[in-house]
C-alpha positions as CSV (number, residue, x, y, z in Angstrom):
1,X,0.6,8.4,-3.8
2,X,-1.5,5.9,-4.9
3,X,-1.7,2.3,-3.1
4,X,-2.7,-1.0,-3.7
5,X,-4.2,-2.3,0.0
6,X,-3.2,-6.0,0.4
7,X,-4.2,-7.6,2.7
8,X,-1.7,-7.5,5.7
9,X,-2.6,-10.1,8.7
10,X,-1.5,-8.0,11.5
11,X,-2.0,-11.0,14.3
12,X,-1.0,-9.7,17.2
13,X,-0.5,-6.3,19.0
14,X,2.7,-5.6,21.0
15,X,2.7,-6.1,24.6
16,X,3.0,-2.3,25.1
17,X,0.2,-2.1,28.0
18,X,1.1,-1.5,31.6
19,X,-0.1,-4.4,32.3
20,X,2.1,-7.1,30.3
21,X,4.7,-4.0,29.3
22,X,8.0,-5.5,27.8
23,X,10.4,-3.9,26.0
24,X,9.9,-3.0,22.2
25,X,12.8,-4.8,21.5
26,X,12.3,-7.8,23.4
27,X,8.8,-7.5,21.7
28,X,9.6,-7.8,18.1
29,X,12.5,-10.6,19.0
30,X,9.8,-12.6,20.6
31,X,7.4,-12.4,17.8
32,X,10.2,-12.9,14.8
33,X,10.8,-15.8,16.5
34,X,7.7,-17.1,16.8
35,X,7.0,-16.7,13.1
36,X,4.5,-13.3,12.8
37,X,5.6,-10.9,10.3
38,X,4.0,-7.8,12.1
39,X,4.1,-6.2,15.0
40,X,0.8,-3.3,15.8
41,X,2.2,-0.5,18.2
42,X,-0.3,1.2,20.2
43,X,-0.1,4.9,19.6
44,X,-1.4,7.6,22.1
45,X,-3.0,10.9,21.9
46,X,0.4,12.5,23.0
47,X,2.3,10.6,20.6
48,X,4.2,7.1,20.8
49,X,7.3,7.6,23.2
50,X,10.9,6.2,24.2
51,X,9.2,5.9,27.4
52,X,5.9,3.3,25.9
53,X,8.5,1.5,23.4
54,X,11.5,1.0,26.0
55,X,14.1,2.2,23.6
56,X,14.6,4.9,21.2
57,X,13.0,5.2,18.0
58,X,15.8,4.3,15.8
59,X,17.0,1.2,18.2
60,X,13.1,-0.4,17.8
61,X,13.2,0.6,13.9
62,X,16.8,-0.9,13.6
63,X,15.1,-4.2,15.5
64,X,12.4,-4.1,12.9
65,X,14.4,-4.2,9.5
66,X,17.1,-7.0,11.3
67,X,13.7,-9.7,11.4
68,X,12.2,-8.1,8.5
69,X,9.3,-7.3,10.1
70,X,6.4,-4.7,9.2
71,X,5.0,-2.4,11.6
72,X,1.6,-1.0,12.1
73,X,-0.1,1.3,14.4
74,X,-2.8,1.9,16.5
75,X,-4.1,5.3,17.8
76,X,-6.8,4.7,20.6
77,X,-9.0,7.8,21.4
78,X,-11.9,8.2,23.5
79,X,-13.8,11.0,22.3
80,X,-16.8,13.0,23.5
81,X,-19.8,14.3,21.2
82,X,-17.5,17.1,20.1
83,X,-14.9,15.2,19.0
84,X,-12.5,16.1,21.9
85,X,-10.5,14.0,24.2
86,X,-10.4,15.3,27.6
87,X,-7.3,17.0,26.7
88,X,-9.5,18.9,24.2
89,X,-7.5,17.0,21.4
90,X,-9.0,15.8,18.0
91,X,-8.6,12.5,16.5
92,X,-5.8,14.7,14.0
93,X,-4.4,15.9,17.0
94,X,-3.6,12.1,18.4
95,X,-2.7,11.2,14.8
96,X,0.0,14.0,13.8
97,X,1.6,13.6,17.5
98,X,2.5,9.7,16.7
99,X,3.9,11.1,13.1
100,X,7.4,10.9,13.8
101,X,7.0,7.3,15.2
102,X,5.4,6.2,12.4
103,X,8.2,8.0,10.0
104,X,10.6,6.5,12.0
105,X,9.6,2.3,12.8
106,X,8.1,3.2,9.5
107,X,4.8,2.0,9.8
108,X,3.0,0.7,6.8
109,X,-0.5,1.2,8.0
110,X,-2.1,3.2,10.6
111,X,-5.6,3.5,11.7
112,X,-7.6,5.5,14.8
113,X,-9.9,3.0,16.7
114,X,-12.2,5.7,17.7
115,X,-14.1,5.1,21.7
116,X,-16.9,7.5,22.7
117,X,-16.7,8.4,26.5
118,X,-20.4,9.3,26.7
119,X,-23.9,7.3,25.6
120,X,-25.2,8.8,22.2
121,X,-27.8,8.4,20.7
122,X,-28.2,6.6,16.7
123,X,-29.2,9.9,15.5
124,X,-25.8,11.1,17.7
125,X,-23.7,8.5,17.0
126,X,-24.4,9.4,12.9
127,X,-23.7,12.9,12.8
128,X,-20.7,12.2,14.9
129,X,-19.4,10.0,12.3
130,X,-20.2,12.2,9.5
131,X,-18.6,15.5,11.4
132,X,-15.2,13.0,11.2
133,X,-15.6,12.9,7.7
134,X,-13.1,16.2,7.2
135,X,-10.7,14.9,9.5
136,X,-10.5,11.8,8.0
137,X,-9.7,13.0,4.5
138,X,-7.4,15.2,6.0
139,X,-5.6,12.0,7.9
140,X,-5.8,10.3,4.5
141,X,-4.0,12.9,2.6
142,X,-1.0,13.3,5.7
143,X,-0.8,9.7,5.0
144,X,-0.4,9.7,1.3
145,X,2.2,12.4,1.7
146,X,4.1,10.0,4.2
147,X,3.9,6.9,2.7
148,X,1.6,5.0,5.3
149,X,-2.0,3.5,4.6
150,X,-4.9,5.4,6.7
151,X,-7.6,4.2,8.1
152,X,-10.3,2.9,10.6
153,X,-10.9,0.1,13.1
154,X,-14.7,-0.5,13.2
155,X,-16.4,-1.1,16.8
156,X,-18.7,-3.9,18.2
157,X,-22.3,-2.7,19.0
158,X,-21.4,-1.5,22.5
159,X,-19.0,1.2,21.3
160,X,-21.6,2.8,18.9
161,X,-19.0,4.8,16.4
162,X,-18.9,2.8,13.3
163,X,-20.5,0.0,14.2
164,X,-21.9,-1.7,11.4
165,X,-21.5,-2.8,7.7
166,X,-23.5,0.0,6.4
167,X,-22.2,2.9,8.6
168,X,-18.4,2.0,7.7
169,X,-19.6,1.8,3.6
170,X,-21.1,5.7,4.0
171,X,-17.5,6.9,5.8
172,X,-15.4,4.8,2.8
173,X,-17.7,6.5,0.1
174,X,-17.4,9.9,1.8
175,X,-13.5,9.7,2.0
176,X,-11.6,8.1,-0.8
177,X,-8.4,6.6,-0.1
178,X,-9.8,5.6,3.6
179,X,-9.5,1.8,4.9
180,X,-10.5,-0.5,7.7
181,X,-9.8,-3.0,9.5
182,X,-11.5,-5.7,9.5
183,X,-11.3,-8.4,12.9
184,X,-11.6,-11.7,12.4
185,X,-13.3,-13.7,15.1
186,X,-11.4,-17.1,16.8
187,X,-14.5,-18.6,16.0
188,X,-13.9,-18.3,12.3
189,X,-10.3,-20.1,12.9
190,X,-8.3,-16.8,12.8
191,X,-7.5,-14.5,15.1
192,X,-5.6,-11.7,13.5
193,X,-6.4,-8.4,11.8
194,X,-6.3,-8.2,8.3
195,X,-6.1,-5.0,6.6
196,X,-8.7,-4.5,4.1
């Protein structure tokens, strides 16, 4: 499946944290009203549950087409130099766990935002990024088959893992198909995500 990548201005991620948790429900209510047209869920290595969102899958998605809005997702992971969580998962791993959520809300875009756990290294730091390559292609395709856009958030210089302009253009020209997402700063006068 081949797609066209507007851009989408995500603006806001869902209060989802445990620290200003609300109900997925209440959530997308809260922002339809408010006028945003998206809503970014935050996915986990174990996979989005009924537990995170506050309701069943098919109440939030039901909640999602009465406002109209679009969902997206999120998959944080804090990797080591191997490419492992500490539950010895892989970045695939995190992503085919939160597969039926994102079937299910459906979300139209989904991207890891990738967090080493250790220091590396530059010359680390690259061949960690290009070991991802396979993954990534392999998260592209699962995402072509299911109908979702794929792709990456890039990091300020403190997280180290694709970090800059030059490091994200050698992971886009190694995986076709692969996005990012690209953060505006408040400074600019915007303050959402758009998808690029």
């Amino acid at each position: 499946m081949a797609f066209s990548k507007p851009t989408l201005q995500i603006g806001i991620n869902g209060r989802f944290f445990p620290e200003q948790w609300r109900p997925a429900t209440e959530e997308i209510a809260f922002l339809s009203t408010n006028g945003f047209q998206a809503i970014q869920f935050l996915g986990s290595a174990t996979g989005l549950s009924t537990a995170i969102l506050g309701a069943p899958l098919p109440v939030v998605a039901q909640a999602l087409r009465d406002t109209g809005m679009t969902a997206v997702m999120e998959v944080n992971v804090h990797i080591d130099r191997h490419v492992r969580t500490r539950d010895n998962l892989s970045p695939f791993d995190a992503l085919y766990a939160n597969l039926d959520a994102i079937r299910a809300l459906p979300c139209t875009r989904v991207y890891w935002h990738l967090v080493p756990v250790e220091s590396l290294k530059l010359v680390e730091q690259e061949a960690l990024e290009h070991s991802l390559q396979s993954q990534l292609a392999t998260a592209v395709a699962l995402a072509d088959e299911n109908g979702f856009c794929f792709g990456l958030e890039h990091n300020t210089p403190a997280f180290t893992l694709f970090n800059s302009a030059a490091r994200c253009r050698v992971a886009l020209d190694a995986v076709p198909g692969l996005s990012f997402v690209r953060l505006l700063s408040a400074l600019n006068g915007y303050t959402g995500s758009p998808w690029r």
